[in-house]
Each structure stands twice: as C-alpha cells, then as structure tokens.
Residue, then its C-alpha position, 0 to 999 in steps of 0.5 A: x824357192x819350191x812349190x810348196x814354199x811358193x803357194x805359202x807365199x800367195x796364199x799369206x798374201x791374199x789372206x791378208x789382203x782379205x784382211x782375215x786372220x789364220x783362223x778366220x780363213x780356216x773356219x771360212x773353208x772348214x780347215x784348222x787353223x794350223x793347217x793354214x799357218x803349215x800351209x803358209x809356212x810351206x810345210x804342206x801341201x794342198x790337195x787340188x780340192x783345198x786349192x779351190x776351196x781356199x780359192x773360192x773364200x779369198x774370191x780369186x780365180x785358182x788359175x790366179x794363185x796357179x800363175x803366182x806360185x809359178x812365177x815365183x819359181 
C-alpha cells in the first residue's frame, strides 16, 4: 500500500466514525465533495494544509492520522 492509498484509508475511517457523509465532511472544511471521495479512493493527494484542515473537522490530532497512515505502510 502507498501513502496515498493509506491516507485514504484513515481518512474513510474517521469519516465514518464521525458519523459524516462525503459531503458533510466537505462542506465542513470547504472542499468539494469529490475531492474527499479522490482523497479516499487514493487518487490525490493532500497538501499539508488540507491534512489539518480535515484534521481539525474530525477533532483529531494530525500526528494521529500521520501514525496511521505509516503504520499502514
């Protein structure tokens, strides 16, 4: 699994945990909705900026998702 495919994963997980849809999420950190789902499917990648950003809405630290995502790998 690559990075990209990883911070899909984490990120899909803590979504749903927040119990917020693809668009919610989005609106919430004033993205687009299919942005979020690239994101997830590992089709981009985030800049450092959205990383906090998406972060901050799902109330987790970003070293949290960083920690995933490598352990992932």
């Amino acid at each position: 699994m690559n990075v990209t495919d990883a911070f899909g994963v984490v990120l899909k997980k803590y979504r749903k945990l927040a119990n917020l849809s693809q668009e919610q999420l989005a609106l919430q950190c004033n993205l687009d909705r299919t942005y979020i789902g690239m994101l997830e499917r590992g089709q981009r990648q985030p800049t450092i900026t959205t990383l906090f950003t998406i972060a901050d809405t799902l109330s987790i630290e970003p070293n949290k998702l960083v920690k995933e995502i490598e352990a992932l790998l």
